[in-house]
C-alpha positions in Angstrom: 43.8 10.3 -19.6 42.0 7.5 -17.7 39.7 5.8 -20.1 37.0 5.2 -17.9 36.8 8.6 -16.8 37.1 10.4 -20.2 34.0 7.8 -21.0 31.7 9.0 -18.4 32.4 12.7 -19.1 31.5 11.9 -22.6 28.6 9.9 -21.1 27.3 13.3 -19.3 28.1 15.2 -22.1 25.7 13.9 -24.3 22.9 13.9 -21.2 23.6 17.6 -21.0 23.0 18.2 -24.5 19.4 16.1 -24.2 18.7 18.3 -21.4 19.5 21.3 -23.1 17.4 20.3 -26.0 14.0 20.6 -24.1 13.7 17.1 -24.1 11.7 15.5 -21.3 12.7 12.0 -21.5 15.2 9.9 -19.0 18.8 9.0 -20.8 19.4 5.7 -21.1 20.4 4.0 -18.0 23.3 1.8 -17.2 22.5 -1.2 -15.3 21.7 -0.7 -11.6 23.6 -2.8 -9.4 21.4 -5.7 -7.7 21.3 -3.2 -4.5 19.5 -0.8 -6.2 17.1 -2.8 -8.5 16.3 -4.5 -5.1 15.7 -0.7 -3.8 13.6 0.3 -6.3 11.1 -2.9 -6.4 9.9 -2.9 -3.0 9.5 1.0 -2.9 7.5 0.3 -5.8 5.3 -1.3 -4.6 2.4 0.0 -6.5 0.0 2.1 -4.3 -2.6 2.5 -7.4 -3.4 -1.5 -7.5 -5.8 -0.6 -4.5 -8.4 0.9 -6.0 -8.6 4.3 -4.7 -9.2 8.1 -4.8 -5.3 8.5 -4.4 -4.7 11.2 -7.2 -2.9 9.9 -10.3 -0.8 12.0 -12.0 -0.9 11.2 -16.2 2.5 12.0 -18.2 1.0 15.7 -18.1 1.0 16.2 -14.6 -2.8 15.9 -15.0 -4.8 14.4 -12.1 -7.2 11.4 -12.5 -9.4 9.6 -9.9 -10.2 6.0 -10.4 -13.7 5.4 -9.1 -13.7 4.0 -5.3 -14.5 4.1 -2.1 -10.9 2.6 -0.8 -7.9 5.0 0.2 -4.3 4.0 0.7 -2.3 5.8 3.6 -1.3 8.3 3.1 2.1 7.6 4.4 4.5 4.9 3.8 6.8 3.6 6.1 10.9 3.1 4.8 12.0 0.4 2.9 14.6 -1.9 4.7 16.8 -4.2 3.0 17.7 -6.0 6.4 13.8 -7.0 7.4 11.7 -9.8 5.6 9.0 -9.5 3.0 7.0 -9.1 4.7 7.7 -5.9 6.7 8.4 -3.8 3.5 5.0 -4.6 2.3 4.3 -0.6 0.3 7.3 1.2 1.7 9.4 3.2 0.2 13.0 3.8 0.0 16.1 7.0 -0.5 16.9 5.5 -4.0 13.2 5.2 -5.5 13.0 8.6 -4.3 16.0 10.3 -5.4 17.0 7.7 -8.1 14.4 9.1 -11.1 16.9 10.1 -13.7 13.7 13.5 -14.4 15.0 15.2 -11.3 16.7 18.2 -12.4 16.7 20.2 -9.0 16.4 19.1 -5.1 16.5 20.8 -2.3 17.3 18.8 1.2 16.2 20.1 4.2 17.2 17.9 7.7 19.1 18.2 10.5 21.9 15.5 10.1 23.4 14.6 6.8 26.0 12.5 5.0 26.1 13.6 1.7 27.9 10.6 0.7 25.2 8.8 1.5 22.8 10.7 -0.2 24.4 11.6 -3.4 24.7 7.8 -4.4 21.0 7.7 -4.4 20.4 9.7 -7.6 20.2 8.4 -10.8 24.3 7.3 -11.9 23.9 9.1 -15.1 22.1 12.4 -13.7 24.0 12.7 -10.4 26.3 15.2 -11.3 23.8 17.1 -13.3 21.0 17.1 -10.6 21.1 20.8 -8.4 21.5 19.8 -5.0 20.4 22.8 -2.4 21.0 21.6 1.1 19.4 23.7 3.4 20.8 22.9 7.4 21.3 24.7 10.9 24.9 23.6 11.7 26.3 27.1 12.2 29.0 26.0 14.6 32.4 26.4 13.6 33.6 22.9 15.2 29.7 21.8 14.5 31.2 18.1 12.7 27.8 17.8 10.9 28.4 21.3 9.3 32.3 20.7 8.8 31.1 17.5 6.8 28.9 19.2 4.6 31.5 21.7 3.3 33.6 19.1 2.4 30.9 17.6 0.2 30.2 20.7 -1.4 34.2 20.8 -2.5 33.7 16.7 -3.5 30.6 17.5 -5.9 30.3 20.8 -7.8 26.3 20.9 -7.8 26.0 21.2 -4.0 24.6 24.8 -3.0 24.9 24.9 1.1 22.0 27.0 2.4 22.6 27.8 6.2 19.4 28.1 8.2 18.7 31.3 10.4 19.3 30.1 13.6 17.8 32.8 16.5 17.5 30.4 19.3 20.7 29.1 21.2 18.9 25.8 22.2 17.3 25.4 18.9 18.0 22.7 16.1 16.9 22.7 12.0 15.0 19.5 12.7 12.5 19.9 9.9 13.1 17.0 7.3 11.6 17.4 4.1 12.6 17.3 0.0 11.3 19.4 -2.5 11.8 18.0 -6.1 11.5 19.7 -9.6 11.5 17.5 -12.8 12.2 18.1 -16.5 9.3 17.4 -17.2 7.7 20.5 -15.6 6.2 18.3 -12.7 7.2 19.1 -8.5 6.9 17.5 -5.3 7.0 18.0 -2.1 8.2 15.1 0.9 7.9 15.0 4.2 9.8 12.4 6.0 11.4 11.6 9.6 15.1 10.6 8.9 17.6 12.3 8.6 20.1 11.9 5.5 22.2 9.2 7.3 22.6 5.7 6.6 22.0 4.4 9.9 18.3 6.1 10.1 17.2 4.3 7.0 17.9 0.7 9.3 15.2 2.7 11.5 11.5 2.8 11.1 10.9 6.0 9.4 7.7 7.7 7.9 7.5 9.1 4.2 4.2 11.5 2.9 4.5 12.7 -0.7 2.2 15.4 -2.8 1.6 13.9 -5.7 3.3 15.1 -8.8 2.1 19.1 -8.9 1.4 20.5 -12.4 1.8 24.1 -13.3 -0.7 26.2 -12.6 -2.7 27.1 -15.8 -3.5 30.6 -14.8 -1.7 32.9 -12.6 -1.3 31.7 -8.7 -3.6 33.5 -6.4 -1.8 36.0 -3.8 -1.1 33.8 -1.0 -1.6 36.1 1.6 -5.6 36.9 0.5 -8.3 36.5 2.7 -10.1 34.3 2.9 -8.1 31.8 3.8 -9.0 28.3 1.6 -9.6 26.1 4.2 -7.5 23.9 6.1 -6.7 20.6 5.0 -7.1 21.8 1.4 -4.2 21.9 -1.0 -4.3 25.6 -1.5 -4.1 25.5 2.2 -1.2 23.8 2.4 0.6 25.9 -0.1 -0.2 28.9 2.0 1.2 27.1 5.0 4.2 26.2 3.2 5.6 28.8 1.6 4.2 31.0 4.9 7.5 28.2 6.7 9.8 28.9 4.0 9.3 32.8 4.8 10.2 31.7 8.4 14.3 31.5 7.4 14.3 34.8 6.3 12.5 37.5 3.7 15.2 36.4 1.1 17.0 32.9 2.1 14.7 30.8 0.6 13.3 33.0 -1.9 14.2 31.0 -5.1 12.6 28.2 -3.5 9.3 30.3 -2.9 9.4 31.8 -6.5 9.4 28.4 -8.2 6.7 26.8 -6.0 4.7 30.0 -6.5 3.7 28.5 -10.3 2.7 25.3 -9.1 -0.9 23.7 -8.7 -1.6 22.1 -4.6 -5.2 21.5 -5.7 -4.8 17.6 -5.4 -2.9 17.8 -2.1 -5.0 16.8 1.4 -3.7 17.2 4.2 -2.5 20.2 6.9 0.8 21.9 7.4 2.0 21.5 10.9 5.1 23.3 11.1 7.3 25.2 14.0 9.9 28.6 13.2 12.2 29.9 16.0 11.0 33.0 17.8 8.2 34.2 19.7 4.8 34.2 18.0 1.4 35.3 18.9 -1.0 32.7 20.3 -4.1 34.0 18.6 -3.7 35.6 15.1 -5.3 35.9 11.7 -2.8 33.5 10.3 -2.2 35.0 7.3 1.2 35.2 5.6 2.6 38.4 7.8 1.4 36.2 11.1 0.6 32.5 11.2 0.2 30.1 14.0 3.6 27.8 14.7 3.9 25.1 17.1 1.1 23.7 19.5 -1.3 27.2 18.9 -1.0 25.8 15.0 -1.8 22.3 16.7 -4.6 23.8 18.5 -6.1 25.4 15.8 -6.2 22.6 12.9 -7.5 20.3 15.7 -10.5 22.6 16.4 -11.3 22.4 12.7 -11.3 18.2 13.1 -14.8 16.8 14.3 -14.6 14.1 16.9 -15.8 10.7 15.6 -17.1 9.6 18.8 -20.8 9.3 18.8 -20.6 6.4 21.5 -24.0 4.3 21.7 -25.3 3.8 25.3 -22.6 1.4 27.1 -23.5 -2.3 27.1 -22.1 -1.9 31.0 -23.1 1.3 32.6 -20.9 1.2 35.2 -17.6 1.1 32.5 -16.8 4.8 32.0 -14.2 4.3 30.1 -15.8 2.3 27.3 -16.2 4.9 24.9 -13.3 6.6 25.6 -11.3 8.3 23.0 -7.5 7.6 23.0 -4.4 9.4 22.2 -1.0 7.6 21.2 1.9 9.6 21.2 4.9 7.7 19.3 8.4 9.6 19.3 11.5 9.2 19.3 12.8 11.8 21.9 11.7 13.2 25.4 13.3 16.1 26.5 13.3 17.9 30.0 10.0 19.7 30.2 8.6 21.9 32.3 6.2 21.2 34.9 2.8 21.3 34.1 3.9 21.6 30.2 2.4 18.3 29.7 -0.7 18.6 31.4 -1.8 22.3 30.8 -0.6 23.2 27.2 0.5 20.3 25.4 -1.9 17.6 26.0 -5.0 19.8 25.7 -4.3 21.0 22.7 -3.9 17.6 21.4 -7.5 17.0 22.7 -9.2 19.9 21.3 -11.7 18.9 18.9 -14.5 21.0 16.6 -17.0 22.2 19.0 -20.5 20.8 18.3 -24.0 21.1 19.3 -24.1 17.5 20.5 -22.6 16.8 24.2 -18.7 16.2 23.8 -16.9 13.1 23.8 -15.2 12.1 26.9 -11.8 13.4 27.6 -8.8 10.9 25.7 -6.8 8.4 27.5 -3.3 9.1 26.2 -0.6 6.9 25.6 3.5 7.4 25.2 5.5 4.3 22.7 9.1 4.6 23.3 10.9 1.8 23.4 12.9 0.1 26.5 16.5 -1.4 27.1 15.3 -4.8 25.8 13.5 -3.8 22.7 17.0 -1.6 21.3 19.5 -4.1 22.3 17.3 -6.6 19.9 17.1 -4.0 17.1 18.5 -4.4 14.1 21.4 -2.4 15.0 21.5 -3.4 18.5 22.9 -0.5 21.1 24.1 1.5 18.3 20.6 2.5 17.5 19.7 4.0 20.8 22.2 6.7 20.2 19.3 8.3 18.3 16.3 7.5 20.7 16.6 10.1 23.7 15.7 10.5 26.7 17.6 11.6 29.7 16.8 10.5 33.5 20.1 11.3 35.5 18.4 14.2 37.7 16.4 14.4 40.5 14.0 16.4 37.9 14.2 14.3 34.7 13.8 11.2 37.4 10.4 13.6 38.9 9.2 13.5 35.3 9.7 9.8 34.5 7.8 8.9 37.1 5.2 10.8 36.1 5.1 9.2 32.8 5.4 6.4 33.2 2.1 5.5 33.6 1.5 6.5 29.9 4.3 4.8 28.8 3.8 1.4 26.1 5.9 -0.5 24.4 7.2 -0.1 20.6 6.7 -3.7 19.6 5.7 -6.0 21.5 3.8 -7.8 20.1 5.6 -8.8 16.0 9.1 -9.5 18.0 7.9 -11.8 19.8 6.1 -13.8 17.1 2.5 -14.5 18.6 1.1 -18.0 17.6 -1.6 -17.5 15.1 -4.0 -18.2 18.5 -5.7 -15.3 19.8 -4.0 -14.1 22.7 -5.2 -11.7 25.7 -3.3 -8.7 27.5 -2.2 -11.4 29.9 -0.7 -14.0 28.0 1.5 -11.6 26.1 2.5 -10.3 29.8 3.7 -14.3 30.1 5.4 -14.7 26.2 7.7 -11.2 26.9 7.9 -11.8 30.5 8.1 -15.7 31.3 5.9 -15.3 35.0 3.5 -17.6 36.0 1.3 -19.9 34.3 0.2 -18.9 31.2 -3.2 -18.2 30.9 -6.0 -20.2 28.5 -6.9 -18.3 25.0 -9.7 -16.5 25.4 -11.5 -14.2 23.0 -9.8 -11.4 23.1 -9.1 -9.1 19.7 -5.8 -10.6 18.4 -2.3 -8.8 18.3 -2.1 -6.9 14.9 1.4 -6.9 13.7 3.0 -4.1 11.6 6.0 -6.5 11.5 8.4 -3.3 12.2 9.5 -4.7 15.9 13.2 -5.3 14.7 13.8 -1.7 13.5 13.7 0.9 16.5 11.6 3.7 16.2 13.2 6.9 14.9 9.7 7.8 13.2 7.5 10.4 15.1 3.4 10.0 14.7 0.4 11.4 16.8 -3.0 9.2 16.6 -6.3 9.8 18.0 -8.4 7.0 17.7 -12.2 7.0 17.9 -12.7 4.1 20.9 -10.1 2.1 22.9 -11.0 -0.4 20.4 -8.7 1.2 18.3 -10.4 -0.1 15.3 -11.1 3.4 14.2 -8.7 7.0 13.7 -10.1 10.4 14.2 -6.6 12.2 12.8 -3.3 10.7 12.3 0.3 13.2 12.0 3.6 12.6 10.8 6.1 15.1 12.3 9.8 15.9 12.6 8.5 16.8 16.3 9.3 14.9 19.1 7.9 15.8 22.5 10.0 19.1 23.5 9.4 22.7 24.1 12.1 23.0 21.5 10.1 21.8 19.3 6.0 22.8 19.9 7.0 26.0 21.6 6.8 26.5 25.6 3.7 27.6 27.5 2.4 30.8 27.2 4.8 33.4 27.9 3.4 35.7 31.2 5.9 38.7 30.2 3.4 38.7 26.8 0.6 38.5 29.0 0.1 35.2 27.8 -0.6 35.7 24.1 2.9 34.6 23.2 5.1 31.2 22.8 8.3 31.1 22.4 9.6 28.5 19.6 13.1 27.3 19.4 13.6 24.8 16.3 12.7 24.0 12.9 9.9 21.5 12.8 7.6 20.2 9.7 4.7 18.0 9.6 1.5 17.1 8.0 -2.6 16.3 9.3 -4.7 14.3 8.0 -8.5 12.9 8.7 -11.2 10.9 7.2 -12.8 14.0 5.9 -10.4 15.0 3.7 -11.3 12.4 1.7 -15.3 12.8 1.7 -15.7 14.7 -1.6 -19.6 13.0 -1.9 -21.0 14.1 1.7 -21.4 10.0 2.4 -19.1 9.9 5.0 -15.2 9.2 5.5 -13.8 7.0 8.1 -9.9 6.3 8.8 -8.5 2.7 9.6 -5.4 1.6 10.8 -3.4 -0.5 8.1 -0.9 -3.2 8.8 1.2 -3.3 5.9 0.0 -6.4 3.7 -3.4 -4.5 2.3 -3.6 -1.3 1.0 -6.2 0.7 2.8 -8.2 -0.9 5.6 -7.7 -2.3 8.7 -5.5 -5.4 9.3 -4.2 -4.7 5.7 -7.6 -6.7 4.4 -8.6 -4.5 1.7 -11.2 -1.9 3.0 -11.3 -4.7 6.6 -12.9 -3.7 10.1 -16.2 -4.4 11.7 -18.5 -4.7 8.8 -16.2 -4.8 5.6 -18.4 -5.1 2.6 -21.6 -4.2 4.1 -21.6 -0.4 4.0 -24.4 1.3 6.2 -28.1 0.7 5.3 -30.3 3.7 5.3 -34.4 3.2 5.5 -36.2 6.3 3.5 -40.0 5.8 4.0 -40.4 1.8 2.1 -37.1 2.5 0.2 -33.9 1.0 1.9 -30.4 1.6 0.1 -26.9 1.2 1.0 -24.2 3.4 1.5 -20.7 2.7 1.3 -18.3 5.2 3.4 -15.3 5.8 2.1 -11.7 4.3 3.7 -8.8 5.9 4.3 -5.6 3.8 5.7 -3.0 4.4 7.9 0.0 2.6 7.7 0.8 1.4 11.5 4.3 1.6 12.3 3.6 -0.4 15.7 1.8 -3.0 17.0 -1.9 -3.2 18.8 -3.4 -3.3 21.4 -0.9 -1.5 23.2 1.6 -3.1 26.0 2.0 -0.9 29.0 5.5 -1.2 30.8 5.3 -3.3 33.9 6.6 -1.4 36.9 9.8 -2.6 36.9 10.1 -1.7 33.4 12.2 1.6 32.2 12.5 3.2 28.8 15.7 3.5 26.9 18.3 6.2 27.8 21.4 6.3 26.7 22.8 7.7 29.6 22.2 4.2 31.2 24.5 1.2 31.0 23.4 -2.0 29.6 25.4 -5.0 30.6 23.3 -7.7 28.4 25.0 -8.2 25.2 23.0 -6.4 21.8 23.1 -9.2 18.8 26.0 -8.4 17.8 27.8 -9.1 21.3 28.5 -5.8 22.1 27.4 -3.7 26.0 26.4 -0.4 26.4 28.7 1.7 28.5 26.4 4.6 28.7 27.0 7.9 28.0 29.3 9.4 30.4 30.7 6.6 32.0 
């Protein structure tokens, strides 16, 4: 026998036998190659050296809070190996996620995998030990996604295949998430927006992770009792989630659901946003037997969020606009929608807000980033990467609808790829460095282009903003979502045969909301920033930066005057700001579109169909 192989199965063996004994410690590891010890130190980048309310879990699973005022994001963009330094400033990558020799079970849920790919992730010596579920929606016969997963399964014994309940014949399994459970009696939960293929981890992708979940010390709550904790709150979110995982069935997921059951959310902030094929009610009690999916779950959290805006008079009175709240909508994906989809269900229930007593703020500007022609053929990947960014604009419809978008529509990087001197620039000189026309105008003082250095790596991430101002110094709620902009995925307008209490849902989507007040436990006040990638939470990555960093807010009490420092909460920007709108004769990236200008690798774009 082969003596290298009769070594490793001794090797697992004895790892088996640890296991088996109850003990909770790793087995020794072999050396990692270079790749991987490369992997695992930028994803390791250690969140908890910004001082911050992030919860810490101790070798008990128990949580601890240092003492102050300064958040992390809450997300963390992917590790890749191609960029420089600086652009995997905190991110995260497959291996440091998969790669912890503790996992004893995983469950994979996505829409596209290569299980090759995946499998070499986990730790070398616990690979073949580890209980891969992979839960998917390729029920096709000639589906080569699905045919490729069956062949793994035969290649590695400890794949379980899971086939999603699939009602709707346009629909996809698009929800991309891992659920981990350790040895040592810790679980986790991971939402991300890649799928499990190599050439999405080249992409700029989003990762949001519980922290490590303890048991729960007494027996878990019904999750279908009433009240409801509220939203945002981690027994929230467990009632969300296991309320999805009842969406593929009463029984398909049930071992899942059992085991989560037993586990403590209490240190978890943030809200489920999720969508389930079918048609669902509009308005309901969301409970377990009938919660809200798609934009009427949209709706509702957002109605919960208060509005930030409390805009002092305008220094011009004649500028409307100045105070104006604004939405950015960054996906990867725009599909055919229907008329008037945009405009009278999806965009206002991205603008609801918490009613208040006070007069409203002014209705949002809103904003689409998808990249163009230019910024894929420069990628990292060049052409090959727009086979994943779609958008189709052949018919006399799809052409109807670009038109109509494109006033919204901004670019993905504009200003990092082009490397801005450190002068400040205005709107107009960056027109003249991308574009070359006229004379370039004088510096003038203008905020300066803040870089999230992700340019190079197309966009396959999907994330929803709402910032306070057109400033864009300030974020009223930030999402991270499988979801791109389709009915498919947030459900279609309300169906008149229901009498318009019904929306028909066709895929599997999964996502999470977050806002400053998650994070107010004291009643001082929470505000969110965005984060450029070399801090930890704050704006411009400068610690806690922004307009007034350090100073707090001073309050005046009769002769007393103390200060009060709000609390911070990054986000980790996966594009750059301000925002560059397309120039008229600009057009987004479709794939249906030749492109004759060699990518960096020489190669053209024939366009699909041609």
């Amino acid at each position: 026998m082969d003596t290298a192989r009769e070594s490793r199965k001794r090797r697992i063996s004895e790892v088996s036998e640890v296991l088996r004994d109850g003990s909770i410690s790793p087995p020794p590891k072999r050396n990692a190659s270079a790749k991987n010890d490369h992997f695992q130190t930028h994803a390791s980048t250690d969140t908890n050296t910004v001082k911050s309310k992030v919860p810490l879990a101790s070798d008990k699973g128990k949580v601890e809070w240092p003492k102050s005022k300064v958040v992390p994001s809450p997300v963390q963009l992917n590790f890749i190996e191609e960029l420089p330094a600086i652009s995997n400033v905190n991110t995260i990558s497959l291996g440091s996620i998969l790669g912890d020799p503790m996992i004893k079970e995983c469950w994979l849920f996505n829409y596209l995998f290569d299980m090759d790919f995946v499998m070499k992730h986990f730790d070398p010596d616990t690979r073949e030990l580890v209980q891969v579920k992979v839960v998917h929606g390729s029920w096709k016969r000639e589906d080569t996604n699905g045919i490729g997963i069956e062949e793994a399964a035969k290649r590695y014994h400890n794949i379980q295949i899971i086939k999603a309940y699939m009602p709707e014949m346009y629909g996809t399994h698009h929800s991309k998430m891992i659920v981990l459970f350790r040895h040592d009696d810790l679980a986790q939960v991971i939402l991300l927006t890649a799928n499990f293929i190599e050439r999405d981890w080249r992409m700029s992708q989003a990762i949001w992770k519980t922290p490590l979940l303890p048991l729960q010390q007494s027996n878990p709550t019904p999750t279908n009792s009433l009240p409801l904790p509220p939203l945002g709150s981690g027994p929230r979110f467990k009632h969300d989630l296991l309320a999805y995982y009842l969406g593929y069935g009463a029984t398909k997921l049930q071992n899942l659901i059992s085991q989560l059951k037993q586990y403590d959310f209490n240190e978890v902030r943030g809200a489920l946003i999720a969508s389930v094929p079918g048609k669902h009610p509009i308005h309901a009690l969301d409970t377990e037997n009938s919660p809200l999916w798609g934009w009427p779950a949209l709706k509702h959290i957002f109605s919960h969020i208060p509005s930030t805006n409390t805009p002092p008079p305008p220094s011009n009175p004649e500028d409307k606009n100045q105070n104006q709240p604004q939405i950015i909508i960054q996906i990867s994906s725009i599909a055919s929608l229907p008329e008037n989809w945009l405009s009278k269900t999806f965009l206002p229930a991205l603008s609801t807000t918490l009613p208040t007593p006070s007069p409203p703020p002014p209705p949002p500007k809103f904003s689409i980033i998808f990249p163009t022609p230019s910024e894929i053929r420069n990628s990292l990947d060049g052409y090959s990467s727009g086979s994943s960014i779609h958008l189709k604009i052949s018919s006399l419809t799809q052409a109807k609808q670009l038109k109509a978008l494109k006033p919204l529509l901004c670019h993905w990087g504009a200003g990092s790829q082009h490397q801005p001197s450190p002068t400040t620039l205005t709107p107009s000189s960056i027109h003249h460095a991308l574009y070359g026309q006229g004379q370039a105008p004088a510096p003038q003082s203008h905020p300066s282009i803040r870089s999230a250095h992700r340019a190079k790596a197309a966009p396959h991430i999907k994330t929803y903003m709402r910032f306070t101002t057109p400033s864009l110094k300030k974020i009223d709620w930030a999402m991270m979502t499988s979801a791109n902009l389709s009915t498919q995925a947030w459900g279609a307008g309300p169906t008149a045969k229901a009498g318009g209490r019904e929306v028909r849902v066709c895929s599997y989507e999964i996502g999470v909301v977050v806002w400053p007040g998650l994070w107010d436990e004291d009643g001082e006040g929470a505000e969110m920033v965005p984060v450029f990638g070399e801090g930890g939470g704050g704006e411009e990555g400068e610690g806690a930066g922004g307009e007034g960093e350090g100073d707090g807010e001073r309050e005046r009490d009769g002769d007393r005057e103390r200060e009060r420092e709000r609390v911070r909460v990054g986000w980790r920007m996966p594009y750059d700001l301000p925002l560059v709108p397309y120039r008229d004769d600009e057009m987004p990236w479709s794939a249906e579109v030749p492109c004759r200008e060699p990518d960096r690798f020489g190669r053209r774009w024939m366009g699909y169909g041609s």
